[in-house]
C-alpha positions, -999 to 999 in steps of 0.1 A, spaced: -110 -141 -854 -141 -128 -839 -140 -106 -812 -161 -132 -789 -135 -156 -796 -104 -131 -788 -119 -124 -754 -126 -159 -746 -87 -170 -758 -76 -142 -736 -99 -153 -700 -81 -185 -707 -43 -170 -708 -57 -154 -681 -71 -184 -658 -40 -205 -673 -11 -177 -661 -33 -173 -625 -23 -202 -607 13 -197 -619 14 -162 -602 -4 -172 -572 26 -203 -566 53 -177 -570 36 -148 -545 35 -178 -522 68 -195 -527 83 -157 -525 61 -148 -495 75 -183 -480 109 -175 -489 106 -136 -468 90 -160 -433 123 -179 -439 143 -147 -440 129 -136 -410 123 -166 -389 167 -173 -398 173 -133 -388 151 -137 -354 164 -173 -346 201 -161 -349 191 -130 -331 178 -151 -299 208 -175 -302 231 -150 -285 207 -144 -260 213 -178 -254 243 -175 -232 229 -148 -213 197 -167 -207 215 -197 -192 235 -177 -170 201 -153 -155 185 -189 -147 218 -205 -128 226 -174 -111 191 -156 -107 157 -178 -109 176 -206 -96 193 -194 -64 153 -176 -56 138 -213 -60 160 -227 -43 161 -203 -15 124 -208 -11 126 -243 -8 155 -245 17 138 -224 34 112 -253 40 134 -281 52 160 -286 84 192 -285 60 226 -282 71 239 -274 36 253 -312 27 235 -339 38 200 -348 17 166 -327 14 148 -349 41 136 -334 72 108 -314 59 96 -285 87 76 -264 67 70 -229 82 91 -239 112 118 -220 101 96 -185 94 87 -190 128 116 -192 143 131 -162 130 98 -144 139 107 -152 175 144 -145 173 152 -112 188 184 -112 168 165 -113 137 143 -78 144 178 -61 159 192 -67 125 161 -59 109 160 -29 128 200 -22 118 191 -29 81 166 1 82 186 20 102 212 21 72 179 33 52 171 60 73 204 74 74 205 73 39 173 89 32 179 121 55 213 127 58 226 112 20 199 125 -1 194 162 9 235 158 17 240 148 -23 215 174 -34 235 205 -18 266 194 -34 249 188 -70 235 222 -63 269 237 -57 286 220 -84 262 225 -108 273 262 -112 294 269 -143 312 296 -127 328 270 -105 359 264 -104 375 229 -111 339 213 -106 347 186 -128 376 176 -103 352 180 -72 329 155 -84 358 128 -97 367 131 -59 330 132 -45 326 104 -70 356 83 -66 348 62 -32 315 49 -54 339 32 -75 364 20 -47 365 -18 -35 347 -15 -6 374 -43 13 401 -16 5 381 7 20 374 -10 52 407 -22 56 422 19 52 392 31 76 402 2 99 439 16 104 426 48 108 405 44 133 430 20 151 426 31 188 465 18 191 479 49 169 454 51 143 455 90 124 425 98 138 424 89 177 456 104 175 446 136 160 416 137 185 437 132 214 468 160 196 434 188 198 427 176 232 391 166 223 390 134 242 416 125 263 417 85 252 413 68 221 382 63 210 369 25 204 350 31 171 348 2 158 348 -26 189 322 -3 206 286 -15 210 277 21 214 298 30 181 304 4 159 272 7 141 270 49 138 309 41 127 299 19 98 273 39 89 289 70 84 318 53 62 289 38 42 272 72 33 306 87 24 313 60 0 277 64 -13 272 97 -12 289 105 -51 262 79 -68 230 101 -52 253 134 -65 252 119 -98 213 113 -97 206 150 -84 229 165 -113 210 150 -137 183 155 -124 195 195 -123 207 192 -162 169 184 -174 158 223 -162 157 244 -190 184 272 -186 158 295 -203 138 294 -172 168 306 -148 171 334 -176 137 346 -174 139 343 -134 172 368 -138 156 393 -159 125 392 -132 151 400 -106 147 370 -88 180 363 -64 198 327 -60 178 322 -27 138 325 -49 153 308 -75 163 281 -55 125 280 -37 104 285 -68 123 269 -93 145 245 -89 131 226 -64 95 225 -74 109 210 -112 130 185 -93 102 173 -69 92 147 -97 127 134 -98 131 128 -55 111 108 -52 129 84 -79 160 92 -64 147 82 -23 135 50 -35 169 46 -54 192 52 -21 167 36 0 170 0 -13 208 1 -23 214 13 14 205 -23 20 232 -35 5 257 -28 33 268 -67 38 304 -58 25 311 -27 42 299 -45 75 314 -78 73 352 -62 68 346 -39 93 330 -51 123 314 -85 106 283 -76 133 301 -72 165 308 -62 191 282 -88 202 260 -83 170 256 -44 176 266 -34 142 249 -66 130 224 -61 97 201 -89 79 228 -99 52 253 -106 84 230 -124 101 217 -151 71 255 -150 68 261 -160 101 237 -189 101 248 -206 66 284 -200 64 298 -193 98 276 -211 124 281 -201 161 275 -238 162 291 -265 147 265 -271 124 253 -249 94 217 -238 90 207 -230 54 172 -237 65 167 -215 88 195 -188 71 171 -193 36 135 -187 54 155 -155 72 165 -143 36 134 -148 22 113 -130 47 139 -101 43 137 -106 1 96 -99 6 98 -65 26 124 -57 1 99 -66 -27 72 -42 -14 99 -17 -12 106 -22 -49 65 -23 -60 62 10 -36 95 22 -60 73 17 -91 41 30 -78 59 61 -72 82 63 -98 50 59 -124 34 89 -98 64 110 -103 66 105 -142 32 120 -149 40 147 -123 67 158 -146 47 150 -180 19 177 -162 48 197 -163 
């Protein structure tokens, strides 16, 4: 055979075993998307359950919060009476609605300057290794974050009892007042009262943030400020603090918005008396759709209240990020 005729017998092999290799690069590239399509489609099935559930008890309640919030509903009968903005401007009007406002950010403002820098003297105290036992300081700092808040109004409530309670008794035994003390059905107290039980139960979770916060400084850095003869007090000025300054902020936005979830702590306590002085903006939605001063419920008026509250908490929490993405190149200049 010629050499012209072996080349031309072996282009044809070649054209005749082509579209045999091209079908099986297909039918195997087919056969990997089916791999992967099955892996990722079992994958998402048990996000399934978890889906279903974030909808029904999430996206759901918002909607429908927002659209209550546009009729006269009592909470049974029909969606009928439509009112529109009715409802916003009712609660714009209400003075009740801007004194629990203004007890909602009280809470905040508490938290922010006595909790914070509070939390961030103990985490500087514990955070010493010469200490002793400071694993069993913060368990106790620590433990009233993980308490039921009911048990612990209902053991701050005997306390404070007026009527024999351990600590009107003690007051009166070191002859610091000379009658018990109405904490808790006083419009003067009740709300400082709840507030200060509220920061003690909180105060071990901002701890937590400012220790490890304290655990991302390099201990080479204290070393070097040692060998310079720096004392605890410099160190403390022109090292510690300036490194954590990226991390406050972070931590202030953090205490700042769960301070607003003091419904519990303030519904077993005082549930807003004496005559609403301890009264915040989850009491007083509260107070509207479940237990009316009137005979008749007012998840209307109760939704649009929640939902102006939900947007001044929403700018709180895009003011959060703006500051927490601040605060993250802060530390990656550092």
């Amino acid at each position: 055979m010629s050499l012209p005729d072996t080349r031309l017998l072996a282009a044809r092999q070649i054209s005749q075993a082509a579209p045999v290799a091209t079908r099986r690069r297909n039918s195997q590239a087919w056969l990997s998307t089916r791999r992967t399509v099955a892996r990722y489609a079992l994958d998402y099935l048990f996000l399934v359950p978890m889906l279903v559930l974030f909808v029904a008890f999430t996206i759901w309640p918002i909607v429908a919060t927002w659209i209550y919030s546009l009729y006269s509903w009592d909470g049974y009968e029909p969606l009928q009476k439509f009112v529109g903005l009715a409802n916003f401007a009712e609660a714009a009007r209400d003075p009740g609605y801007w004194t629990a406002f203004a007890h909602t950010f009280t809470f905040s403002i508490a938290a922010i300057v006595i909790q914070v820098p509070l939390a961030l003297i103990i985490a500087l105290v514990l955070n010493d290794r010469l200490l002793y036992a400071r694993n069993l300081y913060r368990i106790l700092i620590f433990l009233p974050v993980i308490t039921t808040t009911a048990v612990i109004g209902v053991v701050f409530d005997v306390l404070l009892d007026p009527s024999g309670g351990a600590v009107n008794t003690a007051l009166q035994h070191a002859h610091i007042t000379p009658q018990p003390v109405e904490f808790l059905s006083s419009a003067n107290l009740a709300l400082p009262t709840v507030i200060g039980i509220k920061l003690w139960k909180d105060l071990g979770i901002t701890m937590i943030y400012w220790l490890a916060a304290l655990q991302t400084i390099p201990s080479d850095v204290y070393e070097a400020a040692r060998m310079d003869g720096a004392n605890a007090w410099r160190t403390l000025v022109h090292i510690t603090l300036p490194l954590l300054r990226p991390f406050a902020a972070i931590i202030v936005l953090l205490t700042l918005v769960s301070s607003f979830a003091a419904f519990d702590i303030v519904q077993v306590m005082t549930q807003g008396g004496p005559s609403h002085a301890s009264e915040i903006m989850e009491t007083y939605i509260f107070r509207y759709a479940f237990n009316p001063e009137s005979s008749t419920p007012r998840f209307g008026f109760a939704s649009a209240a929640g939902v102006l509250f939900g947007l001044a908490v929403l700018g709180l929490t895009l003011l959060q990020g703006a500051m927490a993405r601040r605060a993250g190149s802060m530390r990656g200049a550092h």
